[in-house]
Each structure stands twice: as structure tokens, then as C-alpha cells.
SEBA-258403 format. One record per residue (C-alpha): residue number from 1; residue in three letters; x, y, z. Coordinates in steps of 0.001 Angstrom, whole numbers, always signed. Example, Ala and Ser with C-alpha at 12.3 -4.5 7.8 and 13.67 -1.06 7.14 Angstrom:
% SEBA-258403
<1 ALA <+12300 -4500 +7800>>;
<2 SER <+13670 -1060 +7140>>;
% end
This chain:
% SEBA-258403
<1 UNK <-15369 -19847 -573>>;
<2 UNK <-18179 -22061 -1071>>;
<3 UNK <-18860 -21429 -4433>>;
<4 UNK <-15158 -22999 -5153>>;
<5 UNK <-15581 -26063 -3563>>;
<6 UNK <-18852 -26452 -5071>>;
<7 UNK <-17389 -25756 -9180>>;
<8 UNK <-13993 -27458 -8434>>;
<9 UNK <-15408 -31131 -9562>>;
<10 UNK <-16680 -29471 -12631>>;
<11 UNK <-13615 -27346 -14050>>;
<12 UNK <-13429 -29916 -17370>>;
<13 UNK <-16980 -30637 -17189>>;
<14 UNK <-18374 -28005 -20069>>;
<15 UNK <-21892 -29429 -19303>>;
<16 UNK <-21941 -29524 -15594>>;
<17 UNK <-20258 -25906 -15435>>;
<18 UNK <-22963 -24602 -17805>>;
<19 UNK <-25770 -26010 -15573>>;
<20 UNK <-24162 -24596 -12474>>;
<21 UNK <-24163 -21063 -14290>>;
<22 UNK <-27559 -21410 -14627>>;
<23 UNK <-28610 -22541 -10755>>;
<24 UNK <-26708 -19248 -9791>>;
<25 UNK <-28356 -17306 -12483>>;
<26 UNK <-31862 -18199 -11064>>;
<27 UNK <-30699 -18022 -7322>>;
<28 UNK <-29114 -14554 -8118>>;
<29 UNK <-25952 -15912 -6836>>;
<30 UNK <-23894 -14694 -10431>>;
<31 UNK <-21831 -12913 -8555>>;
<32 UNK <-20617 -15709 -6428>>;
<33 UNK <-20451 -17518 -9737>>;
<34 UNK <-18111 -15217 -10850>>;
<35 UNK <-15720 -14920 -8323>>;
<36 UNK <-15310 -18350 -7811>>;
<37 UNK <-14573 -19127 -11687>>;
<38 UNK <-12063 -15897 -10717>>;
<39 UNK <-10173 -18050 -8041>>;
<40 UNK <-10228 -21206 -10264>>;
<41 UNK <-8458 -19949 -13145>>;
<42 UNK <-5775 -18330 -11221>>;
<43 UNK <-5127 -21798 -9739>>;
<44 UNK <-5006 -22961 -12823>>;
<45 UNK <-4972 -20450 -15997>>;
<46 UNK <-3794 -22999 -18489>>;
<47 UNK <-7188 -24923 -18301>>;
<48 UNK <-8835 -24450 -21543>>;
<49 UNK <-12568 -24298 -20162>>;
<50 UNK <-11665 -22137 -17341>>;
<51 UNK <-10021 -19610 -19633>>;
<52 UNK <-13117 -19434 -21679>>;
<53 UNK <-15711 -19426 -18616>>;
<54 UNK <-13284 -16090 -17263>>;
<55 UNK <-13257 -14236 -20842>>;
<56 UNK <-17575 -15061 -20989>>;
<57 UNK <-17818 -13532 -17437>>;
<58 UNK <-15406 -10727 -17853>>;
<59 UNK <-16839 -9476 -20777>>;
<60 UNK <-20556 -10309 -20597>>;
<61 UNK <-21972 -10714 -17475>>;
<62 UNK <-23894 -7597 -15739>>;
<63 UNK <-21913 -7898 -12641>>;
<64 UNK <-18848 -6936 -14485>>;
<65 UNK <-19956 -4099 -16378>>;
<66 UNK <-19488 -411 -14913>>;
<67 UNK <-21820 +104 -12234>>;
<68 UNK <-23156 +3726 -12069>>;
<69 UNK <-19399 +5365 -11305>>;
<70 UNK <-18261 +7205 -7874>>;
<71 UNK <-20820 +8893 -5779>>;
<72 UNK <-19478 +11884 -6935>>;
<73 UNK <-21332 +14196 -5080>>;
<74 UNK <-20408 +12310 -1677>>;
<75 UNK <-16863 +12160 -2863>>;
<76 UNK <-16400 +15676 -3615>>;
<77 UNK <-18000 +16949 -666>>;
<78 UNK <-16083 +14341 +1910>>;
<79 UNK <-12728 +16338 -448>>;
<80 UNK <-13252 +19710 +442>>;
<81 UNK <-14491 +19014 +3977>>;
<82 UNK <-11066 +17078 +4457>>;
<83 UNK <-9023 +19782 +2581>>;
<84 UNK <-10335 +22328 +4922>>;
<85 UNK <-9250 +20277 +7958>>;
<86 UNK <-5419 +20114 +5701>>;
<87 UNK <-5553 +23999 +6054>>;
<88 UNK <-6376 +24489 +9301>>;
<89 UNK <-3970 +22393 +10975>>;
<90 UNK <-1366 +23913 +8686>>;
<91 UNK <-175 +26889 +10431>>;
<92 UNK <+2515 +25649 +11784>>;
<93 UNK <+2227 +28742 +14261>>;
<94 UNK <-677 +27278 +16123>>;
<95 UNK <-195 +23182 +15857>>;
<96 UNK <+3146 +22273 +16805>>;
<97 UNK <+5141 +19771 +18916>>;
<98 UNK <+8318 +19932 +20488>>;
<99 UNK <+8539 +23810 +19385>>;
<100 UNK <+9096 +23170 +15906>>;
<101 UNK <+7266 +19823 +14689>>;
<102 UNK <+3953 +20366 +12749>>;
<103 UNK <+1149 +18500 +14296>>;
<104 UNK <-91 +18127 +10283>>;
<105 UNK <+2969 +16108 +9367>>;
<106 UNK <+1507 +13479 +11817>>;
<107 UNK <-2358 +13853 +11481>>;
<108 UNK <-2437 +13848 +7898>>;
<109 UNK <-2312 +10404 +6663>>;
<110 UNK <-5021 +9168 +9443>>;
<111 UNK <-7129 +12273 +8549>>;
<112 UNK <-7222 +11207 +4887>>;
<113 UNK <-7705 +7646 +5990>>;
<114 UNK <-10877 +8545 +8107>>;
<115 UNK <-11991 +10597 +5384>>;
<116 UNK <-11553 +7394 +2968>>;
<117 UNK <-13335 +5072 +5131>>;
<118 UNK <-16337 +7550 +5058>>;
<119 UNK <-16152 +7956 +1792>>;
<120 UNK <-16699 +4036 +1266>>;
<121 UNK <-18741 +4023 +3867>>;
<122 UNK <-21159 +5974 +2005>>;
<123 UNK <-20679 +4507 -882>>;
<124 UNK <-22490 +1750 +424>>;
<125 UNK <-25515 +453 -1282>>;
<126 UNK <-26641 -1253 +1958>>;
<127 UNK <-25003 +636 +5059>>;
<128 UNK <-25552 -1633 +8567>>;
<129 UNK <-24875 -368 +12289>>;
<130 UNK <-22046 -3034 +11869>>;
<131 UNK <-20186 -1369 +9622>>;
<132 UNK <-20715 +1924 +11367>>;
<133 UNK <-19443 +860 +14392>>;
<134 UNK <-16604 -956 +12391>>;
<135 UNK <-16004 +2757 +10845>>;
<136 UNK <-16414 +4229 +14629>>;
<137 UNK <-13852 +1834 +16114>>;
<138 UNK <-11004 +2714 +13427>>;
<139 UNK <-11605 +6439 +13394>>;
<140 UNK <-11047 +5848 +17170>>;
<141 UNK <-7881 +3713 +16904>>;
<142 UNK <-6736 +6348 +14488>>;
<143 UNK <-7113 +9661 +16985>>;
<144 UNK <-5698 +7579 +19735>>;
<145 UNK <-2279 +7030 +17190>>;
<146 UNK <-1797 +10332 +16849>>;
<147 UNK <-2599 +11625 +20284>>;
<148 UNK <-214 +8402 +21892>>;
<149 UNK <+2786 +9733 +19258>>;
<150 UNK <+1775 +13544 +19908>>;
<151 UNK <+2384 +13640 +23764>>;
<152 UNK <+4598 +10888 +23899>>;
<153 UNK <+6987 +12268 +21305>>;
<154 UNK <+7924 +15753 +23150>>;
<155 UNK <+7304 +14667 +26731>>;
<156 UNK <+9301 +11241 +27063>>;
<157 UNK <+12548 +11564 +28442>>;
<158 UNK <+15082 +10682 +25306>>;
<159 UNK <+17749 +12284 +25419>>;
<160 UNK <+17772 +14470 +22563>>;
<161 UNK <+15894 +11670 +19814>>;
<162 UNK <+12250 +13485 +20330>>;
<163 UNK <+12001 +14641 +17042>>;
<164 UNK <+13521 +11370 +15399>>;
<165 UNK <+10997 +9271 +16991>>;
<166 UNK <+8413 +12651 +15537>>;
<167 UNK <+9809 +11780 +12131>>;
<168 UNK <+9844 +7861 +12339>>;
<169 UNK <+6084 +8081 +13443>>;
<170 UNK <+5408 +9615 +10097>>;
<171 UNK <+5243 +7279 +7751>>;
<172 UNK <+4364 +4549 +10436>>;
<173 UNK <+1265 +6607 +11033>>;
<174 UNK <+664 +6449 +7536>>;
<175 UNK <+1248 +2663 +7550>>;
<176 UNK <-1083 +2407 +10422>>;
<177 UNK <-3902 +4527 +8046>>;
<178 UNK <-3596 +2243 +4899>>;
<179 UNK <-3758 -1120 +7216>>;
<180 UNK <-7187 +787 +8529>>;
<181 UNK <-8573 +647 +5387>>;
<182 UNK <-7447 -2631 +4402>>;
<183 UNK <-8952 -3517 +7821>>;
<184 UNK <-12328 -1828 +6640>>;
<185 UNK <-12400 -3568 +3185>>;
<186 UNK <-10904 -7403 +4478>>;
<187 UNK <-13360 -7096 +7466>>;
<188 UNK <-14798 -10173 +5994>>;
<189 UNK <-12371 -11231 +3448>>;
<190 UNK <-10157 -13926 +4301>>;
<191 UNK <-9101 -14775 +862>>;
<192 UNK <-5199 -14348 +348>>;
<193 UNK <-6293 -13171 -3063>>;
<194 UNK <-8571 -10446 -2034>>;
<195 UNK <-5412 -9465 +335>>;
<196 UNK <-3601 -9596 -2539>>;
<197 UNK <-5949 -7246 -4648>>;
<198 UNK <-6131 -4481 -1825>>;
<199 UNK <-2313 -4369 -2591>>;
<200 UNK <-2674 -3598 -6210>>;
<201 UNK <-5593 -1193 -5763>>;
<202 UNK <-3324 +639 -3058>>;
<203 UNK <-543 +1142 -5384>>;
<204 UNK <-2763 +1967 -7977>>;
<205 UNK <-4273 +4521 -5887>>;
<206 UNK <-807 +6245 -4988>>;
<207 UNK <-454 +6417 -8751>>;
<208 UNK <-3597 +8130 -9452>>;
<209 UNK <-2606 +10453 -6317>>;
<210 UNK <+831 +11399 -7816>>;
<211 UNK <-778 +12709 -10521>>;
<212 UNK <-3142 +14313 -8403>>;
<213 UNK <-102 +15976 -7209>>;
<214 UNK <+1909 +16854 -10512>>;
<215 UNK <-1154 +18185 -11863>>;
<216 UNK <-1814 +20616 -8482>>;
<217 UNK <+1654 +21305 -8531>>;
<218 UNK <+1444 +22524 -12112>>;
<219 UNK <-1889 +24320 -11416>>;
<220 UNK <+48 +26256 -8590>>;
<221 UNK <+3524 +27071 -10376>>;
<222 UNK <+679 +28467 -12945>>;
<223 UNK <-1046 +30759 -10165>>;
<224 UNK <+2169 +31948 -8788>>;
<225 UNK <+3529 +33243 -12510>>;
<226 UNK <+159 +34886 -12981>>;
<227 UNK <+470 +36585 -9854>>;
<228 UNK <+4195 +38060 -10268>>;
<229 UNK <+3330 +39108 -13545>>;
<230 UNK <+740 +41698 -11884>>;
<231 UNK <+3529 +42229 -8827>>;
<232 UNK <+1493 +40508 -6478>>;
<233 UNK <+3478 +38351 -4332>>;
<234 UNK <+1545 +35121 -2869>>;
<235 UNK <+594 +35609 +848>>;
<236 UNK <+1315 +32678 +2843>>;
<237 UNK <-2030 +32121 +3715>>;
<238 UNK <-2669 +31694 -93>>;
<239 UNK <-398 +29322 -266>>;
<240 UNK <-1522 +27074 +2423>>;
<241 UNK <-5017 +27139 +732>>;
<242 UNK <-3917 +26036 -2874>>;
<243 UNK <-1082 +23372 -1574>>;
<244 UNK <-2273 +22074 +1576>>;
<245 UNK <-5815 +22309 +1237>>;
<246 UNK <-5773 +21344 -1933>>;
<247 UNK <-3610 +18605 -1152>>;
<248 UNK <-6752 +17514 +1462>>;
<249 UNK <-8818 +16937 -1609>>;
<250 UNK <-6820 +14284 -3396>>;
<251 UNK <-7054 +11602 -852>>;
<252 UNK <-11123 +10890 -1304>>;
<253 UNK <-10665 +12017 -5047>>;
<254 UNK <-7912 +9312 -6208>>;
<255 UNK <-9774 +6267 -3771>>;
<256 UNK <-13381 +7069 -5812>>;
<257 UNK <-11349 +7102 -9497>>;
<258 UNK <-9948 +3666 -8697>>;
<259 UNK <-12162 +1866 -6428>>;
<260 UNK <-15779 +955 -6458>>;
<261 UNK <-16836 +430 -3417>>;
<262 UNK <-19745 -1556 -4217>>;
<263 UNK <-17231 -4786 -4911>>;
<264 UNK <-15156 -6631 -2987>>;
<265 UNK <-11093 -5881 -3739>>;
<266 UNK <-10680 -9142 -5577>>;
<267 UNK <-13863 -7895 -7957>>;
<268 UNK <-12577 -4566 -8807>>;
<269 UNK <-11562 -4160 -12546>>;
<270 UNK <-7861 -4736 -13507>>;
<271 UNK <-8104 -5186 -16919>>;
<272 UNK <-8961 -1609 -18255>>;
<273 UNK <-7794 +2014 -18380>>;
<274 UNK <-5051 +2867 -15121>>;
<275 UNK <-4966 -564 -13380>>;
<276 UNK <-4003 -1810 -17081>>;
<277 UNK <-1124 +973 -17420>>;
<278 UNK <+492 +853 -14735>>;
<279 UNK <+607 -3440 -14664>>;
<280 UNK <+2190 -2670 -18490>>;
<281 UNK <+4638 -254 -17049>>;
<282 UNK <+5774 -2311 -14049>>;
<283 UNK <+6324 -5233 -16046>>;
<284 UNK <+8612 -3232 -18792>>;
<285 UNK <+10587 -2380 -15777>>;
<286 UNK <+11188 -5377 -14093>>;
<287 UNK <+14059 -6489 -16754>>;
<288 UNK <+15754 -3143 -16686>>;
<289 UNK <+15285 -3052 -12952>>;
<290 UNK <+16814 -6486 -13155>>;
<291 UNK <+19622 -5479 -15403>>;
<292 UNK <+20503 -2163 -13383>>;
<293 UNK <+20693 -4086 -10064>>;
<294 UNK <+23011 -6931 -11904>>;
<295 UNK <+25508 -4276 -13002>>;
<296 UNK <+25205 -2780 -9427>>;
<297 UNK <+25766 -5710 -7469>>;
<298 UNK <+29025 -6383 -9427>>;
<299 UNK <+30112 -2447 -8897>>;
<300 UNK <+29947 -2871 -5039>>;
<301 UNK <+33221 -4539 -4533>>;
<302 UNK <+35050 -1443 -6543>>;
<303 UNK <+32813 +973 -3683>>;
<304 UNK <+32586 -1986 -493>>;
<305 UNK <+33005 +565 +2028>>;
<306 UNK <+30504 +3386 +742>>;
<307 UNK <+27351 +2228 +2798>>;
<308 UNK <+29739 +1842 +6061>>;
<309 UNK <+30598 +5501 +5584>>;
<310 UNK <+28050 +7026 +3996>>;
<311 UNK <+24525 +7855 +5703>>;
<312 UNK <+22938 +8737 +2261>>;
<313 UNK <+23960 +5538 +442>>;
<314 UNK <+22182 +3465 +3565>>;
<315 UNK <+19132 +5684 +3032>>;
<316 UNK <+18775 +4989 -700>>;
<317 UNK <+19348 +1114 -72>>;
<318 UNK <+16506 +1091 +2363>>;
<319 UNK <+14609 +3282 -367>>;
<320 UNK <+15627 +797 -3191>>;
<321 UNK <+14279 -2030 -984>>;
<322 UNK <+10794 -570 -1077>>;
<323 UNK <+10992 +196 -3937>>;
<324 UNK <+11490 -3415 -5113>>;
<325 UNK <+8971 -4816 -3087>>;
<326 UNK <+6305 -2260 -4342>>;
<327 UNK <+7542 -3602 -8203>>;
<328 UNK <+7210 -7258 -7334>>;
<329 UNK <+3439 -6556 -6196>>;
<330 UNK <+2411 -4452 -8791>>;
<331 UNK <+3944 -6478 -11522>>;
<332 UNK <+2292 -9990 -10464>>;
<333 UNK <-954 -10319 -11710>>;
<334 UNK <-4054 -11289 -10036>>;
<335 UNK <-4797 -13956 -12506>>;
<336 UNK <-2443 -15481 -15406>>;
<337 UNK <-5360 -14193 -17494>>;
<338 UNK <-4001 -12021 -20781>>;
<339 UNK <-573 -13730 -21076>>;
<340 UNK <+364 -16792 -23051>>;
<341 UNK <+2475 -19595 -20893>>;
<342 UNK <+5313 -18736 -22232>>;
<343 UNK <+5168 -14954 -20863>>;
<344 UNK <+3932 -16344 -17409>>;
<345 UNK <+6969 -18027 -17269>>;
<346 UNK <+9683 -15157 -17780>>;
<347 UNK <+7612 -13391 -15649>>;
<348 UNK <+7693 -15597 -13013>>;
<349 UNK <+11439 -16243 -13408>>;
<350 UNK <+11815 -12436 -13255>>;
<351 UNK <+9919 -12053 -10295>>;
<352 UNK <+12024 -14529 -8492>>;
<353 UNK <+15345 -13275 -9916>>;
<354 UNK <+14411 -9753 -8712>>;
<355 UNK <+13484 -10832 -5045>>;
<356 UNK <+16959 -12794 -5189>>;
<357 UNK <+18922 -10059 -6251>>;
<358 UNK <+17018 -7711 -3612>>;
<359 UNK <+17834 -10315 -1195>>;
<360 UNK <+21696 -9970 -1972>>;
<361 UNK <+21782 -5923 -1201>>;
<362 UNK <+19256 -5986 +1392>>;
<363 UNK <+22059 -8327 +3515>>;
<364 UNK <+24646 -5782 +2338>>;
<365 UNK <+22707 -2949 +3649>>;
<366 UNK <+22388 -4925 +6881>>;
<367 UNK <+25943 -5706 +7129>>;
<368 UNK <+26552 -1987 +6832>>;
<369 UNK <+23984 -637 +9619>>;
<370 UNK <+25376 -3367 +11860>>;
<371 UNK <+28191 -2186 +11538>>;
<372 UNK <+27537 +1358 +11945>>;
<373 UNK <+25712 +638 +15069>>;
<374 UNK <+28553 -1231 +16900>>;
<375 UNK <+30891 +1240 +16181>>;
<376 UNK <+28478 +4388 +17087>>;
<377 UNK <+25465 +2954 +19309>>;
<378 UNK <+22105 +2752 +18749>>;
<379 UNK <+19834 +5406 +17566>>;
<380 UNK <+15986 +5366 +16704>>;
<381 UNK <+16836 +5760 +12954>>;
<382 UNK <+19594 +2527 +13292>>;
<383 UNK <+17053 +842 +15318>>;
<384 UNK <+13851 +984 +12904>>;
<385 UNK <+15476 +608 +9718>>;
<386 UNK <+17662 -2501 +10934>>;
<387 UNK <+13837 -3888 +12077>>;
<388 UNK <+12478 -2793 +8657>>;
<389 UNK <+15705 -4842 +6844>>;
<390 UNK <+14998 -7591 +8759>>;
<391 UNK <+11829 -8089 +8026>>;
<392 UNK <+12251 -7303 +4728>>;
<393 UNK <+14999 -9702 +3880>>;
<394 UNK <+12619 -11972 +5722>>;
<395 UNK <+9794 -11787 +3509>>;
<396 UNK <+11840 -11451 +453>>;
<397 UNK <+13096 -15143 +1407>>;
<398 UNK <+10346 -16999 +2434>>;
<399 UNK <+8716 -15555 -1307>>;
<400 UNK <+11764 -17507 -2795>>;
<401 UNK <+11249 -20521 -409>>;
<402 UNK <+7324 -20561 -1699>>;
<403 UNK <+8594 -20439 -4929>>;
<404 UNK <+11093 -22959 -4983>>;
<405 UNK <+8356 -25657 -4389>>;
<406 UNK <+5487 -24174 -6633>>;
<407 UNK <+4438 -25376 -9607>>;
<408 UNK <+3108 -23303 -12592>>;
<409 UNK <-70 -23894 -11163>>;
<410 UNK <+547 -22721 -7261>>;
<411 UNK <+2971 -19779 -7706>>;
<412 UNK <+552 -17293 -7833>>;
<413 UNK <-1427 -18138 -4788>>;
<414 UNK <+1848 -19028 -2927>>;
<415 UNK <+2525 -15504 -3568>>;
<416 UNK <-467 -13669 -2719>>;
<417 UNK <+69 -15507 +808>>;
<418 UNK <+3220 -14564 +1188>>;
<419 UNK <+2566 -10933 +235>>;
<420 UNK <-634 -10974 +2460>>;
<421 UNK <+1493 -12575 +5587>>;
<422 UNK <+4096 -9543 +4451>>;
<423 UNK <+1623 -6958 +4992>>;
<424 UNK <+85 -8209 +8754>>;
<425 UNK <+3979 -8510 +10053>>;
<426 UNK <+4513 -4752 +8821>>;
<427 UNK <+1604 -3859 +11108>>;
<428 UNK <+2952 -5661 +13700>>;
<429 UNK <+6639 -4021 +13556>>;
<430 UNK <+4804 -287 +12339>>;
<431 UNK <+2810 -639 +16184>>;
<432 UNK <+5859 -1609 +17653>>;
<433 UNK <+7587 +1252 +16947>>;
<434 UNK <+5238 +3466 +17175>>;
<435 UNK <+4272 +2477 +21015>>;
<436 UNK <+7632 +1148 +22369>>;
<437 UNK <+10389 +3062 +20517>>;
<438 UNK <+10255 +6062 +22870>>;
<439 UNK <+10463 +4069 +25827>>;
<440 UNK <+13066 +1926 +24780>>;
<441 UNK <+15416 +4761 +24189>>;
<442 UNK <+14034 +6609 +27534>>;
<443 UNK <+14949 +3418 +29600>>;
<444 UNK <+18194 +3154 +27739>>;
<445 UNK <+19074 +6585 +28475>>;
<446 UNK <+17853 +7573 +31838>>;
<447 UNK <+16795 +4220 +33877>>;
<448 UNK <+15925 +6086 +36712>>;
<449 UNK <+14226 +9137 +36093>>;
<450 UNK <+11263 +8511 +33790>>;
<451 UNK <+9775 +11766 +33390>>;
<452 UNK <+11224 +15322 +32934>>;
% end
């Protein structure tokens, strides 16, 4: 950013940094101010006047107040409209694949992603045929994922693995969605730090969407017991209405609690209410999460063979892996602001210790599938997961590389990169599979005849 280059002379120059405040006050460039002083002190958070120059502009300026909240009226109506959609393309009667595949488990995740990009769309102070056709393109690019993996999936000569690749293209699709709207809010953000913030405001917003879900799921256990208790049994059409239509309304719903869309990612607020709970929680974790995989790693040897034998126990590593990675994001903070040096250092040394130790049973895992996979061939499952391992175990080591030649002043950035570079690479392997896994396994299994 400009604004950086243009302060980084001044960061122990209390005078100069005062009189640059000022030019952006009158040029009503504040906000550019602000970010930049952001960026500084997360390059360097022990720096006294940088410290206080953050704390002034978090807490006083007008561009970091509360703006006037979600369009709620917007938001709510996008909800419903979407949660209609959810309903309609549930009867699995009507919208199926392959006989027995809902249609819904695939179009759900892009649905709610279109709906999202609307939503902030809308939400626009200033809307430009730009960012329509920006909004156009990915609603496109969307449709066309789930039409390619809806006719390709039943009608591609595999064998028998149809409904695996149905069931891989899942949660690729839904991959696929969230890189859409990372795509819509980075259109113009190069920043690994505003990369970096997407990430926490995505996990944040899976949060706010599990309660979503507790809370519905609570509402309808409620509705249910009301109903028996008059000996009226819940019609499946009912049903449909208060879980998967209601279900459509949380998407919209949990993006406009935790993201303004008047502010870029890196600008949202952090510091306060959810985003504030949930960085308390994950950091709690991360030494029990440390100490549980410690006392795991030296159980293995007593159960070596378990993951060679055992489906499951390859399922939960891959889950664990995840897992880990989505605790390493949300526990690293987008600025060293709020902790003293000393707790920036455990948690950095925590951080590192847990992508080492992930490191150790993600090659276990691998060793395992590889092994599975010689002795039994390859499948789609074997095939994606040993991808997703790979890459995985990739990413988890090049984060320890970075961080073997940071300093306390670099190891933040260096991992925002790496978690940025992370997160183009799953797109990459997510499209991959999604276009070329069928025919792969169709060439594989019938080189000659392509079609049935």
C-alpha cells in the first residue's frame, strides 16, 4: 500500500507521524491512515509509538466505530428468498442424480454462496457495473460447477465410483463457494494480510452458523414435542420447511452478524464480542490440543497397524488434519496487538510445535493410505485424500520453513503468506478434482469405450 511506504520513515518520529495524521485528516484519507498504521504494527508490535498510534485509532477514530449495522432488511429478505430455494430442491423425489443422490447436497453451498455475494453486493454503499458483472461472472462459474459435477457424475463411465465422485464433489463444491467469495472480497486486495483476515472472518462465520444450527435444531426438537403431545405426527413436508428451509436462512444471516461489508477484510473488527471469543477459545486449546496429540503420537507404536486396517481411523486422521489447520488460523492473530512479548512468544512457539506435531501424523496417515492403495488399488476416496495429505503436509512444512528464519518481527506476515499461498493451492487441487477425477477413473477403467 502506499500509505505504508509513505509512514514507514516516520514509525519513531512522534512529530512527523502526528503531522501525517493530520494531511490524511484534511485529505479524508483517515482511513488509509489507519490501515497502514494497521500493517506497521503487525510488522513490528513491540514499537512503542506504533502501539500507541494503533490503541488512538482503534478506539477513537470515526472509521472504527460501528457503522450503522447489517442492512437488515436486505439481509433478511436475501434469507428467506434463499431458504425457499433450500425447500424446493429438497424433495429428494423430484431432484435427484444417479437414482438416489439429492441434487441439494450439491447445489447448496454455491446457492448460499450466490446468495452471500448478493447480500454484500447490496450492502454496498457505492455499487458499480464492475462489481455487478464481477457478481454476474461468479454466479455463472458457480451454476456451471454444479451442472459440470451433476451430468458428469451419473453419466461418465466409472465403473461403479459415480456416487463417490457425487460425494467427493460435496465439500469441493463448497470449497469452490467460499474461494467465490473470497474472490468477491480480494478482487482488489492483494495484501497477504487482508488474505489472511478473510480466513478468520470465514471461521468466524462457521461459528456464528453452528449456532445458527444448535439453536434451529433446538427450536425444532421443541416443535416436534409440542406436536406429539397433541398426537400430531410431523408431515414430511413440515419438516423440510423448518430444517431445510430454515437451514436456507442461516447462510445470509451469520455473513451480515460478522461482516460489514462496507470494510475491507483486514478492517473488520477483531477485537470485540464473537471474533474476541472465539480467538480466546482457540488459544486455550492450542496447549491441550498440543498435549493430547503428544500423548497420541507416543500411543501409536502400541496401535502401528490401526490406520493400515482400519478405514475409520484414516478418516479421523484426515479429519484431525483439518482440524489443526483450522486451529493454527484462528489462533494467530492479525496483529500482536493485546498480548505482552512474552505471550507472543509461547504463542508462537505453540503454533510451530502444533504444525510440527501435525506434520508427524499427517506422514503417518500417508504412510497408511499408501499402503492401502498398493495393496487394494486406487479408488476416488484413496485418490483425493492422498492429494489433500499431500498438500497438506506440504503447507504444514513450508509454515515451519518460514518460521525457522523469522524473527519476532516477520513471523506473522511470513505466516499470513503462507496461509494465503495455502488457500490458492486448495483451489487449485478442489478444481482438479472436481473436473478431472471422473475421467481419470473412466480412462482407467474402460480405455476404450468412453460413454455408456
Amino acid at each position: 500500500m502506499a500509505y505504508v511506504d509513505t509512514l514507514r520513515p516516520y514509525e519513531q518520529d512522534p512529530q512527523a507521524l502526528e503531522q501525517r495524521y493530520r494531511e490524511a485528516r484534511s485529505n479524508g484519507q483517515i482511513h488509509e491512515f489507519a490501515q497502514a498504521v494497521r500493517l506497521l504494527h503487525a510488522e513490528a508490535s513491540d514499537q512503542p509509538l506504533l502501539q500507541a498510534w494503533f490503541y488512538r485509532l482503534a478506539e477513537n477514530t470515526e472509521e472504527s466505530r460501528p457503522q450503522n449495522g447489517p442492512n437488515w432488511q436486505v439481509a433478511i429478505g436475501l434469507s428467506l428468498f434463499c431458504g425457499i430455494i433450500f425447500w424446493y430442491l429438497s424433495d429428494f423425489d423430484f431432484f435427484v442424480l444417479n437414482n438416489a443422490f439429492p441434487l441439494f447436497a450439491l447445489a447448496a453451498a454455491p446457492i448460499s454462496a450466490l446468495f452471500i455475494l448478493t447480500f454484500l453486493y447490496a450492502a454496498q454503499p457505492l455499487r458499480t457495473s464492475r462489481q455487478l458483472q464481477q457478481l454476474l461472472l461468479l454466479g455463472v462459474l458457480l451454476a456451471g460447477g454444479v451442472a459440470y459435477v451433476a451430468y458428469v457424475g451419473p453419466n461418465i463411465a466409472m465403473t461403479g465410483n459415480q456416487d463417490s465422485y457425487l460425494i467427493l464433489a460435496v465439500p469441493h463444491l463448497a470449497l469452490l463457494a467460499w474461494v467465490a467469495i473470497g474472490t468477491w472480497l480480494l478482487w482488489t486486495k492483494a495484501t497477504a494480510s487482508d488474505h489472511f483476515a478473510f480466513l478468520l472472518k470465514s471461521f468466524e462465520t462457521v461459528v456464528v452458523g453452528g449456532l445458527f444450527v444448535l439453536a434451529g435444531g433446538l427450536f425444532t426438537a421443541i416443535t416436534v414435542g409440542l406436536l406429539e403431545t397433541l398426537g400430531i405426527s410431523a408431515d414430511e413436508w413440515l419438516m423440510r420447511i423448518i430444517i431445510i428451509g430454515g437451514g436456507g436462512l442461516i447462510p445470509v444471516l451469520a455473513v451480515a452478524l460478522t461482516y460489514d461489508p462496507k470494510r475491507a477484510p483486514q478492517e473488520q473488527s477483531f477485537q470485540a464480542g464473537i471474533s474476541q471469543l472465539i480467538t480466546t477459545l482457540m488459544r486455550l486449546m492450542l496447549p491441550l490440543v498440543l498435549l493430547l496429540l503428544v500423548v497420541y503420537i507416543g500411543l501409536i507404536p502400541l496401535n502401528f497397524r490401526q490406520p493400515f486396517q482400519n478405514r475409520e481411523v484414516l478418516i479421523v486422521y484426515n479429519l484431525l488434519l483439518f482440524a489443526v489447520i483450522g486451529l493454527l488460523i484462528s489462533a494467530t492473530p492479525l496483529a500482536a496487538h493485546g498480548l505482552r512479548p512474552g505471550q507472543v512468544r509461547w504463542l508462537r512457539r505453540g503454533l510451530v510445535s502444533l504444525a510440527g506435531l501435525a506434520v508427524l501424523i499427517s506422514v503417518y496417515a500417508l504412510t497408511a493410505i499408501g499402503y492401502r492403495t498398493w495393496m487394494d488399488g486406487f479408488t476416488p476416496n484413496r485418490l483425493t485424500i492422498i492429494g489433500w495429505n499431500l498438500l497438506n503436509i506440504g503447507l504444514l512444512t513450508l509454515l515451519l520453513i518460514r518460521q525457522s528464519r523469522s524473527d519476532s518481527q516477520s513471523w506473522l506476515p511470513a505466516l499470513y503468506s503462507t496461509f494465503a499461498q495455502g488457500a490458492k493451492v486448495y483451489l487449485v487441487w478442489a478444481v482438479a478434482v472436481l473436473l478431472l477425477l471422473p475421467w481419470v477413473f473412466m480412462w482407467a477403467s474402460e480405455p476404450i469405450k468412453l460413454w455408456r
